[in-house]
PAKE-686437 format. One record per residue (C-alpha): x, y, z; residue in three letters; chain. Coordinates in Angstrom, 1 decimal. Example, Ala and Ser with C-alpha at 12.3 -4.5 7.8 and 13.67 -1.06 7.14 Angstrom:
2
       X       Y       Z  residu  chaine
    12.3    -4.5     7.8     ALA       A
    13.7    -1.1     7.1     SER       A
REM end
This chain:
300
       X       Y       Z  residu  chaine
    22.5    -3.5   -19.2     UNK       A
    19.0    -5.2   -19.8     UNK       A
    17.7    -6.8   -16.6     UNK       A
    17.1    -9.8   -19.1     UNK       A
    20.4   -10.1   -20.1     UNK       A
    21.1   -10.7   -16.3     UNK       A
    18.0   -13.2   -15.7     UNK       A
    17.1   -16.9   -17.3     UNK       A
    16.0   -15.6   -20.6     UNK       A
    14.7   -19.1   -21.5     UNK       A
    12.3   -19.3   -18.4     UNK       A
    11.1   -15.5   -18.8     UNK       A
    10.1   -15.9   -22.1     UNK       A
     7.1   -18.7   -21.1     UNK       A
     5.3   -16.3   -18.8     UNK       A
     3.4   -13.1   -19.4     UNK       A
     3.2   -10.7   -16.4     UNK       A
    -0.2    -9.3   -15.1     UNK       A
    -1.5    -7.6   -12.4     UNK       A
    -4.9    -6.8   -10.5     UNK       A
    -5.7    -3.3   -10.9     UNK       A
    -6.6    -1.8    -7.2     UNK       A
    -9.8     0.4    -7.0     UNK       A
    -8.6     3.1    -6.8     UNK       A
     6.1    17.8    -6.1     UNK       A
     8.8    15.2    -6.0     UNK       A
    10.5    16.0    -3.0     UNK       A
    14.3    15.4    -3.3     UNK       A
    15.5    11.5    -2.7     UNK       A
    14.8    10.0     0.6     UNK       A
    18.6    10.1     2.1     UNK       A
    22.4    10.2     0.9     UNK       A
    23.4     7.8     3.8     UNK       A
    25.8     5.2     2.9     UNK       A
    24.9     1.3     4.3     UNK       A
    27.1    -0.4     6.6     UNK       A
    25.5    -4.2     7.0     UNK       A
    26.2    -6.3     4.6     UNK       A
    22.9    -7.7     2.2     UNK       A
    21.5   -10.7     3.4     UNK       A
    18.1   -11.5     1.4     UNK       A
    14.9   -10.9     3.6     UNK       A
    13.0   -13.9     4.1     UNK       A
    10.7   -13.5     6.8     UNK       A
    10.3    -9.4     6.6     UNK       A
     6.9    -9.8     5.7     UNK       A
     4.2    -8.5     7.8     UNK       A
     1.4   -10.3     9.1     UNK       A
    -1.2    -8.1    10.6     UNK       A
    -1.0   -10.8    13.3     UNK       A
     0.9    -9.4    16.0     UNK       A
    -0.6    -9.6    19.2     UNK       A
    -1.3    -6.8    21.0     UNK       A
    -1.4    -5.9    25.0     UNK       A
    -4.3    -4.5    26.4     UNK       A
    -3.3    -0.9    26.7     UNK       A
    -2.0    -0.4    22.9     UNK       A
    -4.7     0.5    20.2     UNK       A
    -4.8    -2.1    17.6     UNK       A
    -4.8    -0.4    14.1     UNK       A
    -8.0    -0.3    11.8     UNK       A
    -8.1     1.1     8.7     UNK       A
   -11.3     1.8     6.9     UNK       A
   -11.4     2.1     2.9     UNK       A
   -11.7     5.4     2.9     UNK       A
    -8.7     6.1     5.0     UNK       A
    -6.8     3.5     3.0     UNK       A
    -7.8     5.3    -0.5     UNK       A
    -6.6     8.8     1.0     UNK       A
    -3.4     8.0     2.5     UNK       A
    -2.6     6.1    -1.0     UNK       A
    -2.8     9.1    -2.8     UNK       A
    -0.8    10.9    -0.2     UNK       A
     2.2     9.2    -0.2     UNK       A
     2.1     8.6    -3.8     UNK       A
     2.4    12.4    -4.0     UNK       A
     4.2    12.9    -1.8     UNK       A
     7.0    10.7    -2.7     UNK       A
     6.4    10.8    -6.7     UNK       A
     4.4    14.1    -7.2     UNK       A
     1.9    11.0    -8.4     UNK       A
     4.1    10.8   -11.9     UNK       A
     4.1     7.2   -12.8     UNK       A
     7.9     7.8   -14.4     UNK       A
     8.9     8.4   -10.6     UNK       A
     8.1     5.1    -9.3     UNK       A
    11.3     4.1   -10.1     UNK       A
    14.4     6.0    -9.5     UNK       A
    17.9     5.6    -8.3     UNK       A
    19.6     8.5    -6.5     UNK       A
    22.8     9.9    -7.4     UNK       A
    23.8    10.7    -3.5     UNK       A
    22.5     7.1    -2.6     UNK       A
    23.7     3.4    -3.2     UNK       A
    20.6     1.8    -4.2     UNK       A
    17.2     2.1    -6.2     UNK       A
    14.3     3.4    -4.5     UNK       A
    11.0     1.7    -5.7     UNK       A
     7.0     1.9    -5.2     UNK       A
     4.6     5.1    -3.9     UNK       A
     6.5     4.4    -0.6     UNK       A
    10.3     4.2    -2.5     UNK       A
    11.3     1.3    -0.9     UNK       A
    15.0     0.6    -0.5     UNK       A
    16.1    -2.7    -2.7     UNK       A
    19.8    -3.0    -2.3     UNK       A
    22.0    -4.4    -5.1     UNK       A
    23.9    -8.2    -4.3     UNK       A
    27.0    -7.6    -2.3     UNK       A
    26.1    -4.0    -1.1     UNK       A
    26.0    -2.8     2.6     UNK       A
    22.8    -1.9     4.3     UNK       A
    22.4     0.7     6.5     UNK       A
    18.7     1.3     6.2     UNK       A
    15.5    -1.2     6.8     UNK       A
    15.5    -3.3     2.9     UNK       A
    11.9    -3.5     2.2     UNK       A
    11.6    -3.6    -1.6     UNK       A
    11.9    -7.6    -1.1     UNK       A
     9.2    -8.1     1.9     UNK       A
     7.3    -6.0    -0.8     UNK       A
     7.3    -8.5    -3.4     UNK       A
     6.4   -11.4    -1.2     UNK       A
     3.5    -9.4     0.3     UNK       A
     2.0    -9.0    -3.1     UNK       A
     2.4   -12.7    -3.7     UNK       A
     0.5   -13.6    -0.6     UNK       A
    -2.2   -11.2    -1.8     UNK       A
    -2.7   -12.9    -5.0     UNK       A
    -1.0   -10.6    -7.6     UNK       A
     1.0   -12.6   -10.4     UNK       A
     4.6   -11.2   -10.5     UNK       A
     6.9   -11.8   -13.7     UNK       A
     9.3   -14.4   -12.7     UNK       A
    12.5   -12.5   -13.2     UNK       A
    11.3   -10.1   -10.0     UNK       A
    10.2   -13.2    -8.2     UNK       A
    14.0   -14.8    -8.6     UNK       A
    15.5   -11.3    -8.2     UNK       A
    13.5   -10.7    -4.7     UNK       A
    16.3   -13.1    -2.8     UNK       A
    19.6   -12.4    -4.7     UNK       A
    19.4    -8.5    -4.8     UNK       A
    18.5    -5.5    -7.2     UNK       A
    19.2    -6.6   -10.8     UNK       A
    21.0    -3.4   -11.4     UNK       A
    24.7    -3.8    -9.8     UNK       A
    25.2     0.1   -10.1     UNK       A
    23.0     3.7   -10.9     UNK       A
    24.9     3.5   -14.1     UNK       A
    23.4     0.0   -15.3     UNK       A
    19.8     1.4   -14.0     UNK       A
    19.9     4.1   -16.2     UNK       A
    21.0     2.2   -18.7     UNK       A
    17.8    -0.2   -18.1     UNK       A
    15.4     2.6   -17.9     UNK       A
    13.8     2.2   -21.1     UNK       A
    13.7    -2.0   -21.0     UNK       A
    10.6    -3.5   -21.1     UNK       A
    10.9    -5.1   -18.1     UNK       A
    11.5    -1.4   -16.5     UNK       A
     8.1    -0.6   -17.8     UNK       A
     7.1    -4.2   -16.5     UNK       A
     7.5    -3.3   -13.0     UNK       A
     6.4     0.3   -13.4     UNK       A
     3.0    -0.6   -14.3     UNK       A
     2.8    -3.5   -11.2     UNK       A
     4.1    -0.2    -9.1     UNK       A
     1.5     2.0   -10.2     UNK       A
    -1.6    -0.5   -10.2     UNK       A
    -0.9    -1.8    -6.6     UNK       A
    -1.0     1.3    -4.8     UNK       A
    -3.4     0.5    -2.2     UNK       A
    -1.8    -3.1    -1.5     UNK       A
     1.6    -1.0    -1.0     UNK       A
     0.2     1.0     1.1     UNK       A
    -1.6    -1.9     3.6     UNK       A
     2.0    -3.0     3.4     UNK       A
     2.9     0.1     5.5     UNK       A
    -0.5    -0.7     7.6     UNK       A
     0.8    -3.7     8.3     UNK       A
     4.0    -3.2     9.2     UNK       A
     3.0    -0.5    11.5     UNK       A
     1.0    -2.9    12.7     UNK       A
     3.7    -5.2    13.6     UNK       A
     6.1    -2.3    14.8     UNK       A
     3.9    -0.8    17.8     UNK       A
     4.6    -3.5    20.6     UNK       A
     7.9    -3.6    19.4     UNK       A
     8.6    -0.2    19.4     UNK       A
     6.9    -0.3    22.8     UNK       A
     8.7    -3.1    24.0     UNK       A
    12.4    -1.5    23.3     UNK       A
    11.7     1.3    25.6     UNK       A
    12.9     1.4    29.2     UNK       A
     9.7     0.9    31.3     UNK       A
     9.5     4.2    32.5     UNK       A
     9.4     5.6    29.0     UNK       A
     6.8     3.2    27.8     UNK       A
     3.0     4.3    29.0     UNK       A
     4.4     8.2    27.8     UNK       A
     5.0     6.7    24.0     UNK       A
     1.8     4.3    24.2     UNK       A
    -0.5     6.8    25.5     UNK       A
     0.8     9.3    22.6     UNK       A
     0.3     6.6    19.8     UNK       A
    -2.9     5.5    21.0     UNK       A
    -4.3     9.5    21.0     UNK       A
    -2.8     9.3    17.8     UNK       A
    -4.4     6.3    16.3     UNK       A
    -7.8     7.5    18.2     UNK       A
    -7.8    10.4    16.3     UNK       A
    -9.8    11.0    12.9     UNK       A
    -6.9    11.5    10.2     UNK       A
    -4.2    10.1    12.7     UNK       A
    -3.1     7.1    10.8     UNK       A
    -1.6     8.8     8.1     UNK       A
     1.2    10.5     9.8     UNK       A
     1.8     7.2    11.7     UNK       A
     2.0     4.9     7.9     UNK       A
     4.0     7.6     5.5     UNK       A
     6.4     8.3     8.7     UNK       A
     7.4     4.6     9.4     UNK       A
     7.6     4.5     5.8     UNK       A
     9.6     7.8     5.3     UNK       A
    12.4     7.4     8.1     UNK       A
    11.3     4.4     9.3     UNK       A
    10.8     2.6    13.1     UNK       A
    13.7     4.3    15.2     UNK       A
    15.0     0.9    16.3     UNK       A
    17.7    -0.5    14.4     UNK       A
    20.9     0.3    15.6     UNK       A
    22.7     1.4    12.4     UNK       A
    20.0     4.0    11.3     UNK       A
    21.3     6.5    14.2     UNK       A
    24.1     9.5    14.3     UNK       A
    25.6    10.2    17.7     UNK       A
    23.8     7.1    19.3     UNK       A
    20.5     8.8    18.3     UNK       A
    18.0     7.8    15.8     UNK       A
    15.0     9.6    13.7     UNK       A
    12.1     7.0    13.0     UNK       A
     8.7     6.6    14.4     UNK       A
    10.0     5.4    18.0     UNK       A
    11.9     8.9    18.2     UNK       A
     9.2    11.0    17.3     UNK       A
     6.7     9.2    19.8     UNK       A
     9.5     9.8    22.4     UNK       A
    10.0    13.6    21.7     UNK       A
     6.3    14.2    22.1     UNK       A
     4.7    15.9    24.7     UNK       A
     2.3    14.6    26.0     UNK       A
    -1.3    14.8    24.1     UNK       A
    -5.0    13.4    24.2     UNK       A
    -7.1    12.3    21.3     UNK       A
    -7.8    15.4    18.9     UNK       A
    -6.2    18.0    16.0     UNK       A
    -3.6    18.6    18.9     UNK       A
    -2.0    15.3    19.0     UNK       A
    -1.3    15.3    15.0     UNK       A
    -0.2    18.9    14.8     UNK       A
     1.9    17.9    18.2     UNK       A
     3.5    14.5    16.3     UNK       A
     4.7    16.8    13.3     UNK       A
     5.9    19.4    15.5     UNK       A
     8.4    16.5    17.2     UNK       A
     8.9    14.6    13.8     UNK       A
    10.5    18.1    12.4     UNK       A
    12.8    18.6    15.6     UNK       A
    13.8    14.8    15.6     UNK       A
    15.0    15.3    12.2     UNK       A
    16.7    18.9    12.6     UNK       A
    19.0    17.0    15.2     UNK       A
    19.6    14.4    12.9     UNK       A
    21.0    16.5    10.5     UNK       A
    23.4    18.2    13.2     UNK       A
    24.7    15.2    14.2     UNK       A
    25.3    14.3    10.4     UNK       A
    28.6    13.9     9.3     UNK       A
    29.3    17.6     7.7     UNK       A
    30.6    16.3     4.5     UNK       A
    27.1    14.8     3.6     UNK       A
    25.6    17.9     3.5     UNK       A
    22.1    16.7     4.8     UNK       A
    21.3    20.3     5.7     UNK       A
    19.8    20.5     2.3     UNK       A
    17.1    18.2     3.2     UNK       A
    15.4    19.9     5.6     UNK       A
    12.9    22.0     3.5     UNK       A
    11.8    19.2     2.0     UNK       A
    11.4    17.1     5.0     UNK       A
     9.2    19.9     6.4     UNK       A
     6.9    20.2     4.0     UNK       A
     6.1    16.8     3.8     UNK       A
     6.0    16.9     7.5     UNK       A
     3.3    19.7     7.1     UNK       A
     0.9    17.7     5.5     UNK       A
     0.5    15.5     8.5     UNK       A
    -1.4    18.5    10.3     UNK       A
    -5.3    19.2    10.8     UNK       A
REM end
């Protein structure tokens, strides 16, 4: 089924779509979990970079450099940098996956387990002055146009498809100071959920982190992999896997090669006991090769 066919055909049909062009192995689909919230369109998901920041946490700064690199980084590491994997649907998972980053946009009426970002994603680009067909901008607060994988791959070959798949591919950078940014917004929080005597132990391992040349990059793709750690629903056995995990199951480090190969050392054992306290029929098992070698790339 053709997105158009779901959208005001009348009102797409006056506008033409562009974009501004930034300067500028798939590994297997992010995760087969099933959602359990129901959608509720994300209006004030957007991150800032205005967060304010106590004394002892490192504010983030990114230079261009850094920004260029980690681009190309996730973009391979989530598409193998093939433009046709931008977009993609999973067959063990109930929504599409879109962007270098594969953001989760889940269709109307579907139940969310995981962090929706695709939406906050749209509005970001807005705010930073790229013009966005109108059928994405009315789609961004009702849902994913496709209401099954079926319908997208029915869609795959629609102009609008190829629409959005060009947007994806010429915004890389902006995506990824969308991750910035919402790492940005997510230290004091993440530092803020922790009981106090847990909280200098996981600021003093993010600040050697974020002190260390080539640190951010692990930080950005891992909040954008398996996301922050804090919402309730993203955990198995009462024990989640995002960033605020990993930070926790570090020991403890100081500026230097040792604190990233230390952060992907406890990002790949935060994950192996995710998977054992998965439920056995969704196999996640299968995962963990693929988790590790993206993991891997975070070292010095």
């Amino acid at each position: 089924m053709s997105i158009r066919l779901l959208l005001n055909l009348s009102i797409i049909s006056l506008l033409t779509s562009a974009c501004t062009p930034i300067n500028p192995s798939l590994p297997e689909a992010t995760d087969p979990d099933i959602g359990l919230e129901p959608y509720v369109p994300q209006q004030s998901t957007i991150p800032t970079n205005t967060t304010p920041y106590p004394q002892d946490i490192y504010k983030p700064k990114l230079s261009t450099q850094e920004l260029q690199r980690i681009s190309h980084q996730i973009y391979l590491n989530e598409t193998s940098a093939k433009p046709e994997n931008l977009i993609i649907w999973s067959p063990n998972e109930e929504f599409p996956s879109l962007g270098i980053g594969h953001f989760i946009w889940y269709p109307a009426g579907r139940f969310q387990r995981f962090d929706e970002t695709f939406p906050a994603l749209i509005g970001y680009l807005q705010q930073k002055g790229i013009r966005l067909p109108l059928w994405l901008i009315n789609a961004r607060f009702k849902g994913a146009p496709w209401p099954n994988r079926t319908a997208f791959l029915r869609a795959k070959n629609d102009p609008e498809m190829r629409e959005l798949t060009r947007i994806l591919l010429n915004t890389k950078e902006l995506q990824t100071l969308f991750f910035f940014d919402r790492l940005h917004e997510t230290i004091p929080q993440i530092a803020q959920s922790v009981p106090v005597q847990q909280r200098q132990h996981i600021i003093n391992n993010y600040n050697a982190l974020a002190q260390t040349q080539g640190g951010w990059y692990p930080l950005i793709d891992y909040i954008n992999f398996k996301g922050k750690g804090l919402k309730k629903t993203e955990r198995y056995a009462g024990e989640g896997w995002g960033l605020l995990q990993v930070l926790q199951h570090m020991r403890p480090v100081k500026p230097g090669k040792g604190a990233i190969n230390e952060f992907s050392r406890a990002a790949k054992i935060v994950l192996q006991r995710r998977v054992r306290n998965s439920p056995r029929a969704s196999n996640e098992y299968r995962w963990i090769p693929g988790w590790n070698k993206r993991l891997d790339t975070y070292k010095l």
